[in-house]
N, C-alpha and C positions, 0 to 999 in steps of 0.2 A: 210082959216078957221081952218085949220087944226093946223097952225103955230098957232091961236089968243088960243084953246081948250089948248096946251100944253104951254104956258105961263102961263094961268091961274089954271092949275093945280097946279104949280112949285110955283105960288105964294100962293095959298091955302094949299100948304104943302111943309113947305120947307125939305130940305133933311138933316139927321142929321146923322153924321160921327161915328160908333164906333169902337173904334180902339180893335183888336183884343185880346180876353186874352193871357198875358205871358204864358207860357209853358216851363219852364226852362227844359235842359236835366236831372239834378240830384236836390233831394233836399239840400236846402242850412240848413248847420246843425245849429241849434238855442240852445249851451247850458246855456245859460246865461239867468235866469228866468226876471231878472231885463232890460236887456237891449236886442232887436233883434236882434242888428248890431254885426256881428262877429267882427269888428275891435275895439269896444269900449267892448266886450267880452278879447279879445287876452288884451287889456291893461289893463283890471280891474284883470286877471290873474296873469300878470305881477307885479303890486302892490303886490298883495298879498303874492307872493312868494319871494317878501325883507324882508318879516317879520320872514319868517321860519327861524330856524336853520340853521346854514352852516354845509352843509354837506362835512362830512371827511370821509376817509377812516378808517373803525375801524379797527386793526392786529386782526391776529386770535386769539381766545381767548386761546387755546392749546398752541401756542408758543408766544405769548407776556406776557411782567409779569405785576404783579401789577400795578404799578405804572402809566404805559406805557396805558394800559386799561384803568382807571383813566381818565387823561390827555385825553384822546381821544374822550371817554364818553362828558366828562364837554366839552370839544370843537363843538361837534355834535350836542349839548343841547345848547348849548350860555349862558351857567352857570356853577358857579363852585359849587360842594356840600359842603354843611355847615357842619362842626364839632360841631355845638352847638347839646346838646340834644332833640330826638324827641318828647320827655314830660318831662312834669315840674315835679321837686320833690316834691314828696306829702306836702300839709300842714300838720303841727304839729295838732293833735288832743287832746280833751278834752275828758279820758273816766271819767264819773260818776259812781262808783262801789256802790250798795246799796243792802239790803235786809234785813232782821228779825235779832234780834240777834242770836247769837250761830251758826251762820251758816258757818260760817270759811271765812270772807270778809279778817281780815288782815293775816292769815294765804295764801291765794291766792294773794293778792298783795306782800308779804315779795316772795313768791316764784316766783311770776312772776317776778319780779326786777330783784332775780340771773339768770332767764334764759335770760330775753331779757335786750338788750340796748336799749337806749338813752328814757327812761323812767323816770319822774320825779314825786316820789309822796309826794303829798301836804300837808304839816306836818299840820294838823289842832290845834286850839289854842282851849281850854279849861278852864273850872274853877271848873273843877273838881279836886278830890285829884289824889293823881297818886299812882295808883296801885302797888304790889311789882311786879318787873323785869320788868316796864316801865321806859324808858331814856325820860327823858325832852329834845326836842327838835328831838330826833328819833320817838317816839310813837305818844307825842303830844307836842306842847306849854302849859305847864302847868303853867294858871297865876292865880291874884286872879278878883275875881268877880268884881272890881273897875275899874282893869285894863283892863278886858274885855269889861267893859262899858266904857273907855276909846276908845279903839280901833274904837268902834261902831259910836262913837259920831266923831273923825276921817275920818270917811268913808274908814279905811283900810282893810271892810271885805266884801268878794264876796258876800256871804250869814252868816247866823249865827242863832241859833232856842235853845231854853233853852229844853233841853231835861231830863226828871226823875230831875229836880230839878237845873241843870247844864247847863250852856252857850259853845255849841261851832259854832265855825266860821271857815271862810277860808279865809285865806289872799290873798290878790290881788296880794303884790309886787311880791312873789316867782313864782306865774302865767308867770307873764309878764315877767320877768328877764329868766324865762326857757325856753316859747316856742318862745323871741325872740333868742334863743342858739338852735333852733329846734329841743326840747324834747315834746314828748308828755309827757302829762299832767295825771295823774291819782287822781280823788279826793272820797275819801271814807267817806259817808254822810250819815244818815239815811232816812226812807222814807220821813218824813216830810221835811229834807234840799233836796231830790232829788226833789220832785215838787218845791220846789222855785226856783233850778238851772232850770227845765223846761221851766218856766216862763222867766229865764234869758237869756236861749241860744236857747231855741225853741227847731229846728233840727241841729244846729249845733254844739254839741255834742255828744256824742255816750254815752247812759245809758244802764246802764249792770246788771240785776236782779240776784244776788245771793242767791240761797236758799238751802235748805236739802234735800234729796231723799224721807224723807217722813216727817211727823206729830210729830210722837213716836221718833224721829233720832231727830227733831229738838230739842224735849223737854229735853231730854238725855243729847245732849250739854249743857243745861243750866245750866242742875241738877249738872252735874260733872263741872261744873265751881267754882261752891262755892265761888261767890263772893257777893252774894246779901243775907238779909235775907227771910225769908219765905214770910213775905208780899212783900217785892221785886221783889221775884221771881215769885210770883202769876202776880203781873203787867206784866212782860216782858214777861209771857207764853199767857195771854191775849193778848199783845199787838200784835206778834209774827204773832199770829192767823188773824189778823187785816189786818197783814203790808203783808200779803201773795198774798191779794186779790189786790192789787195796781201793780201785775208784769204786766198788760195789759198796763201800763201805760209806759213801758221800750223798749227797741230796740231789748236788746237780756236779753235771759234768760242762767246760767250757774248754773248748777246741782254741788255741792260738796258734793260729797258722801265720806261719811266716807270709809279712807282706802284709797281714788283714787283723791290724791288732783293734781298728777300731772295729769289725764286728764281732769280735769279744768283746770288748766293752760295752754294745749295745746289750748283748746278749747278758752279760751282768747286770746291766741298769732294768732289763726286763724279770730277772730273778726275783730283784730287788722289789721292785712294783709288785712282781705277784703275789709276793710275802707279804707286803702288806697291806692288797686285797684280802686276804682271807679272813674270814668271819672269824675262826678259833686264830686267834694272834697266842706266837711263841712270846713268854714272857720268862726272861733272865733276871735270875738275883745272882747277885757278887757276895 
């Protein structure tokens, strides 16, 4: 009976084996986030360390010379260093020089020329008469009004605006022939031709508002110019007053105060440097 109770137990529940948990002595070290297995750890190590550099002995820097240091570097890197430059040479700029009359615009460009190089300004064409101790072909292109509307009809002019009665323009080719020689560009416009160049180059130009230190200073220039007559000069003090309010419209503003033309020009030669410090360079197509 006894024998038949323990059979039937045995077959009412069989007996189920579990095998003990592992207990390793030490933990097994797991640095490999991607994979657990230390052996497929050690070999993905492996891979990666054909990619590195080969490593050399560098000499000390105290008693090895140039060269030797060099050579050693470039070996340690698995590259040689490049002699090309670490930035590019600035683009050629387009400055716009504008403001009122009387204000001494070609006065500040004739001197900025003898200070600074590789400056190129833009002989503007005319049909106007020429002044006394103006040079045709220095001050301006002095043509006649035909040939001026020759030009136009061409397409050989950047811009071009009939101003007090007279056409002037700026010609394309001497642009292009200079800043591919990389000179910047200097073009001296009124305000009405600086907003068409706006229109034309956006921001990639640099415009430079020239004006008087005061009101009374500017009219003074006019008065001692004695080139216009009286209704003339009543236009150009009106107009003057007009073209003042437009410097919102320019990049930099440059003060020529009577008596201190060279610190305007410093102050342009400083423009100028900063323009072509900056990392995004204004870049002109004609």
């Amino acid at each position: 009976m006894f024998r038949r109770f323990l059979c039937t137990s045995l077959h009412l529940q069989p007996l189920i084996l579990r095998p003990k948990p592992f207990k390793p002595t030490s933990p097994i070290p797991n640095h490999n986030p991607i994979s657990p297995f230390p052996q497929t750890r050690r070999l993905s190590s492996q891979m990666g360390d054909s990619r590195r550099p080969i490593s050399v002995p560098i000499p000390a820097v105290e008693k090895a010379g140039r060269s030797e240091l060099l050579r050693a570097l470039e070996t340690s890197l698995g590259s040689g260093f490049s002699p090309d430059p670490l930035w590019h040479n600035p683009n050629p700029l387009i400055i716009v020089v504008s403001g009122p009359s009387g204000v001494g615009k070609d006065a500040l460009i004739k001197k900025l020329r003898e200070t600074r190089e590789g400056l190129h300004f833009v002989v503007t064409a005319t049909s106007r008469e020429m002044r006394p101790g103006e040079v045709h072909g220095k001050d301006y292109y002095f043509v006649s009004k035909d040939e001026f509307l020759g030009m136009v009809e061409r397409d050989e002019l950047l811009e071009y605006a009939l101003v007090y009665g007279d056409y002037k323009g700026i010609p394309k080719q001497q642009i292009r022939e200079y800043m591919a020689r990389g000179y910047d560009i200097v073009l001296r416009v009124d305000i009405q031709g600086a907003e068409t160049l706006r229109k034309i180059f956006g921001q990639s130009a640099v415009f430079v508002f020239v004006m008087a230190e005061s009101e009374v200073k500017l009219v003074e220039r006019l008065i001692g110019r004695k080139t216009e007559t009286k209704e003339a000069l009543l236009v150009r003090v009106a107009t003057a007053r007009e073209e003042v309010k437009h410097v919102k419209n320019f990049d930099y503003v440059v003060v020529n105060a009577e008596g201190k033309l060279d610190n305007a020009v410093k102050l342009m030669e400083s423009i100028i440097d900063a323009e072509k410090a900056k990392v995004l360079q204004r870049n002109v197509v004609i």
